[in-house]
N, C-alpha and C positions, 0 to 999 in steps of 0.2 A: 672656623669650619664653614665649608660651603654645603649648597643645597643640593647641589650638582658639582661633577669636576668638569674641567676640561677635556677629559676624553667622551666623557658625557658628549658633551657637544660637537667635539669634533668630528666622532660618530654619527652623529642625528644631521649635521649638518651635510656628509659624504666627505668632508677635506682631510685632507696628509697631519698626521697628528706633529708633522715639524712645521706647519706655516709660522708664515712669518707674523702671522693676528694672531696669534699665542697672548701676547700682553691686552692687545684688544677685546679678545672673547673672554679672557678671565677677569677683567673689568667687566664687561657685558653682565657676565655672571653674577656678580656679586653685587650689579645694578638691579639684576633682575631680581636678588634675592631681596632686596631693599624694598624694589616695588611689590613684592609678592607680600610680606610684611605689611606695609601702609596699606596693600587693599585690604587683607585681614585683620589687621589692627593685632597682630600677636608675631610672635615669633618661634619658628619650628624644631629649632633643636640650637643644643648648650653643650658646652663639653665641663663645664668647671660650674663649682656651688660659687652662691655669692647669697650674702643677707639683703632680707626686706624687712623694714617695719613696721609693725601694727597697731593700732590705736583700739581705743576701745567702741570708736566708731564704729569697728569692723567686727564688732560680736555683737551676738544675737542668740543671751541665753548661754547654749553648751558649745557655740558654736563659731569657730573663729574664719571669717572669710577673709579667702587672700585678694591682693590687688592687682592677681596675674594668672595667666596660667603656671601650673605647675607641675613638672613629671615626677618628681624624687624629691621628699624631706631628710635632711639627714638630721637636725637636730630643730628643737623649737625650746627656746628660752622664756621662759614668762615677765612679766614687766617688771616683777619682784626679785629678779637673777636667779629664778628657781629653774631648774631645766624641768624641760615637761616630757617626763618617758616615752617610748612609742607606745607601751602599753596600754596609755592612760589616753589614747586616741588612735582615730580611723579618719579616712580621708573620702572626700566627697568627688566626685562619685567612689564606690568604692571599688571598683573591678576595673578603670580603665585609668586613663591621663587624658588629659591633664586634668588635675587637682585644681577644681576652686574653694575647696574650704575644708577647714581640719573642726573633726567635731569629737568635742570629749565624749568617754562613756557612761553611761548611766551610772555605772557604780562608782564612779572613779571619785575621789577626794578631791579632784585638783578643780580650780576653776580658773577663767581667764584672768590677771592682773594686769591692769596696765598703770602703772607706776606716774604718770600724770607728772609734773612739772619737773617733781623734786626725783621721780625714778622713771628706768625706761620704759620702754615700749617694749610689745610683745616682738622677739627677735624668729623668723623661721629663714633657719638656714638649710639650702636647698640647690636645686636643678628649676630656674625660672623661663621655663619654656615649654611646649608642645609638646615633646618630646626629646628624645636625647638625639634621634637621627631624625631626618624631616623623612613623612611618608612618602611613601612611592610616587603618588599622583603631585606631590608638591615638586618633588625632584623634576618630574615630566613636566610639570608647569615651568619651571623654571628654566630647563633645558629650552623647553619652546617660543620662554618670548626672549629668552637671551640670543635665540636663532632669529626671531623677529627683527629685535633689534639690530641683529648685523648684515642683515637681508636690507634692513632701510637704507644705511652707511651709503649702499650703491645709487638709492630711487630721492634722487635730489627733489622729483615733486614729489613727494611722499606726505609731508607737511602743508601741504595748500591745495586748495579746490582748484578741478582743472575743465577742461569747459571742451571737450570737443566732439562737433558739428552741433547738434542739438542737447548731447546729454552731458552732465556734471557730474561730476566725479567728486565726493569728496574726500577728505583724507581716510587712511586707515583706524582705526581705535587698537586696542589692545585683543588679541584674536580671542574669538567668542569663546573657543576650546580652552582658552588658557581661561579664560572667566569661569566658565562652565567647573571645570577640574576644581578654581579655589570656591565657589560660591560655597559648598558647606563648612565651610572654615573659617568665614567670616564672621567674627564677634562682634554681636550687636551691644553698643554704646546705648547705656539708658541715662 
């Protein structure tokens, strides 16, 4: 899945949606989605479950943190191969996505296992991303600096300080707007 498609862009950009940079800008795209990730340090949308596993590092009391974002649990295993109902938990936050951390409920019987050498880890199988479709303003990101980037293809000095009569030029950065758009979606590493 991309973040953006190519008519996305071929749109924002004004070009004939048969050019011949069809393979170029859909590369572009999916460069742009890569960098848009590494600034966030997350990833905005999944189409398929996949497992992660948890250790007992990753509780705290009733409450099991995950090692990601997360939009949709479908199933969570406990270290002892007991499955752990949805009933017997609510997920952190609880009204929006992504999910950092599943916590049991007060009354609930079950507690976290993690089964340590000789049994497994805590298994939650799920949706590990942002969301299931990237938001609007991520799409708009993405459109924009994969426009960026094929704006440069043309500006050979583009990549180096250029120097003329008295004033310096330096390169471009990444455009403030596209900065601006991801800055609240950046996940801060502690």
């Amino acid at each position: 899945m991309a973040y953006a498609s190519l008519d996305d862009l071929t749109t924002y950009l004004g070009i004939d949606d048969s050019t011949a940079d069809d393979g170029l800008l859909t590369r572009l795209l999916l460069r742009s989605q890569a960098a848009i990730d590494s600034y966030t340090r997350r990833t905005f949308e999944v189409a398929a479950d996949s497992t992660r596993w948890h250790t007992a590092g990753n509780v705290q009391g009733r409450t099991l943190f995950l090692d990601g974002d997360c939009c949709a649990i479908t199933a969570i295993v406990n270290g002892d191969g007991a499955t752990v109902a949805a009933a017997e938990y609510y997920t952190l936050p609880r009204n929006r996505t992504p999910f950092y951390a599943v916590e049991l409920y007060g009354d609930s019987t079950v507690g976290w296992v993690d089964g340590g050498r000789s049994g497994g880890q805590i298994a939650v199988t799920g949706r590990w991303a942002y969301s299931t479709t990237a938001p609007a303003d991520v799409t708009h990101a993405c459109v924009r600096l994969a426009a960026w980037f094929y704006r440069q293809k043309d500006n050979a000095a583009a990549d180096q300080a250029m120097i003329i009569g008295d004033t310096t030029i330096l390169p471009a950065r990444i455009p403030t707007d596209v900065q601006m758009l991801l800055a609240p979606y950046r996940r801060t590493v502690v």
